[in-house]
C-alpha positions in Angstrom: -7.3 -48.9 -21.4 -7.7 -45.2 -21.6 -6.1 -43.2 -24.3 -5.9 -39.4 -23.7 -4.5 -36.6 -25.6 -2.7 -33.4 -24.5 -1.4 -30.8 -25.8 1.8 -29.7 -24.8 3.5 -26.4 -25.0 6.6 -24.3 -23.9 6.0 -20.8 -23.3 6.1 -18.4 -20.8 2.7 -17.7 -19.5 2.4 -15.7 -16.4 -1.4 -16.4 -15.1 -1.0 -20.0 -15.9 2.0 -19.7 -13.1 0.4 -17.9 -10.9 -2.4 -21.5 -10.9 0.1 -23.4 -11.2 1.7 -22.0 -8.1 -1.6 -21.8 -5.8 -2.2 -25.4 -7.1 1.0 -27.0 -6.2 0.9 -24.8 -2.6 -2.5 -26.6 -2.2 -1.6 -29.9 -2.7 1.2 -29.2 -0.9 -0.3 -28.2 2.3 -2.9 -30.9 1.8 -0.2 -33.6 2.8 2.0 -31.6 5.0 1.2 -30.9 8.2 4.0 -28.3 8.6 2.7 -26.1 5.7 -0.9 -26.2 6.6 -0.1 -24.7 9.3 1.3 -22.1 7.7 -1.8 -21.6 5.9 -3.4 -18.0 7.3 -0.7 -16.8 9.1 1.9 -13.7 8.3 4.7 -16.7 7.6 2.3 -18.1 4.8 3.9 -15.3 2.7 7.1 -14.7 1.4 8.3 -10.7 3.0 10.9 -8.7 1.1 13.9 -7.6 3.4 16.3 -5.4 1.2 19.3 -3.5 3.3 21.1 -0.5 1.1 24.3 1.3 1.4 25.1 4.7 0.2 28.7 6.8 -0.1 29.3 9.9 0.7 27.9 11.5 -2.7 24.6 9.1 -2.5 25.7 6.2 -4.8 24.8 2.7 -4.3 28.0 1.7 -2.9 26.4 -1.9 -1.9 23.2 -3.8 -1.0 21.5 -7.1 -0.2 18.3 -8.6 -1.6 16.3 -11.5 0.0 13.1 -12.3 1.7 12.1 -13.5 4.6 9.7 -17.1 4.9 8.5 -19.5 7.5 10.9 -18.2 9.7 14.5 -18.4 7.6 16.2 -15.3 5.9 16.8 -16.4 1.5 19.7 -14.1 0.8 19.2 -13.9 -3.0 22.0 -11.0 -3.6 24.5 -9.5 -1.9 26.9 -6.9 -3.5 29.8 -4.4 -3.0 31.2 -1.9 -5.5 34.9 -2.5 -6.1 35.4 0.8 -4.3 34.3 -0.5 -1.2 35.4 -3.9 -1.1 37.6 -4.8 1.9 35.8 -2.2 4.2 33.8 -4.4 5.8 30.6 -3.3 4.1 29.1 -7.0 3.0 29.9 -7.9 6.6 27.8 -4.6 7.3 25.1 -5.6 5.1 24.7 -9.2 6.1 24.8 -8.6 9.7 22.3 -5.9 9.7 19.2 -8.4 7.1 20.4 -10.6 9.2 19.8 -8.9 12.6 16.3 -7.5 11.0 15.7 -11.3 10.2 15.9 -12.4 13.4 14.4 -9.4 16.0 11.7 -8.7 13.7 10.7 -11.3 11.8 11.4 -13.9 14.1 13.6 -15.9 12.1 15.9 -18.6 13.4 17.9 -19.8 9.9 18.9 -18.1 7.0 20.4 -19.9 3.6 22.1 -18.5 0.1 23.5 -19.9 -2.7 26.9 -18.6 -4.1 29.1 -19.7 -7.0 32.9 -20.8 -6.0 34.2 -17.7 -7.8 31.7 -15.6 -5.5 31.7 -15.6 -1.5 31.7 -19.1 0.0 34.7 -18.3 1.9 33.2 -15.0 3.3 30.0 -17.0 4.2 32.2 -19.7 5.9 33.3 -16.7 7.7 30.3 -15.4 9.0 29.2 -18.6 10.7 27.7 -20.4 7.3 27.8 -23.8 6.0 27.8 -25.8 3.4 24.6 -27.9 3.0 24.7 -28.8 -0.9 27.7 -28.5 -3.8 26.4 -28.6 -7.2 29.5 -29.0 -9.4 29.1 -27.5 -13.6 26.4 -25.4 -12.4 26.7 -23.9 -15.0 29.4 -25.7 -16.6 33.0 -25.0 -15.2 31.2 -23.2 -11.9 30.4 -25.1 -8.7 27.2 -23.6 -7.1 27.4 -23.6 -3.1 23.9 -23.9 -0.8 25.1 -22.9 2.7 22.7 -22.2 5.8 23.3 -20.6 9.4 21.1 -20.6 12.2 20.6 -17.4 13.5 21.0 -16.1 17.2 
């Protein structure tokens, strides 16, 4: 029998990441067919897609945030200011990453997460749907996963 020692520690430590990430992508790729052939190509990386909207006087009046990756859309924030709610501007937004997604970046799916306090119902709307439901995440908020193939 083999006894080893490690030591174990908790702190943030970005470089250690970084290998920890290429590692895991390696071993990854070594088993899956589907990601090694990923490996080389423009899709191996994930591409920021950010859409803004300005008012009148050149404040932020909205935007969305996401990326782009192996051909789906991550939608990792969309917002409105109050002012502009109800105008149809998050509609605007997602339409247009959306539309970017698909023409020129060739993506077929995109996906979000949203809390039930948030924008499931708007993403419903907008031809979304549930995949996952993570209820007291965080505690007293249900976190929604919903996807939408695109075009």
């Amino acid at each position: 029998m083999v006894c080893r020692m490690f030591r174990i520690e908790a702190e943030v430590d970005k470089a250690r990441r970084d290998l920890l990430r290429s590692r895991l992508w390696d071993t990854n790729t070594a088993v899956s067919p589907v990601l090694a052939a990923l490996r080389g190509t423009p899709d191996e990386r994930q591409h920021p897609l950010h859409v803004w909207a300005s008012d009148e006087s050149g404040e932020l009046a909205g935007g969305l945030v996401g990326h782009t990756w192996a051909t789906w859309l991550h939608v990792t924030y969309l917002w409105v200011d109050n002012r502009h709610r109800g105008t149809g501007l998050g509609s605007r937004l997602l339409a247009e990453a959306e539309r970017i997604a698909r023409t020129d970046r060739a993506c077929r799916h995109a996906r979000l997460e949203t809390w039930d306090f948030q924008a499931p119902d708007f993403y419903r709307r907008h031809g979304y749907e549930v995949v996952c439901v993570i209820p007291g995440y965080p505690p007293g908020i249900t976190e929604y996963t919903l996807t939408k193939r695109l075009g």
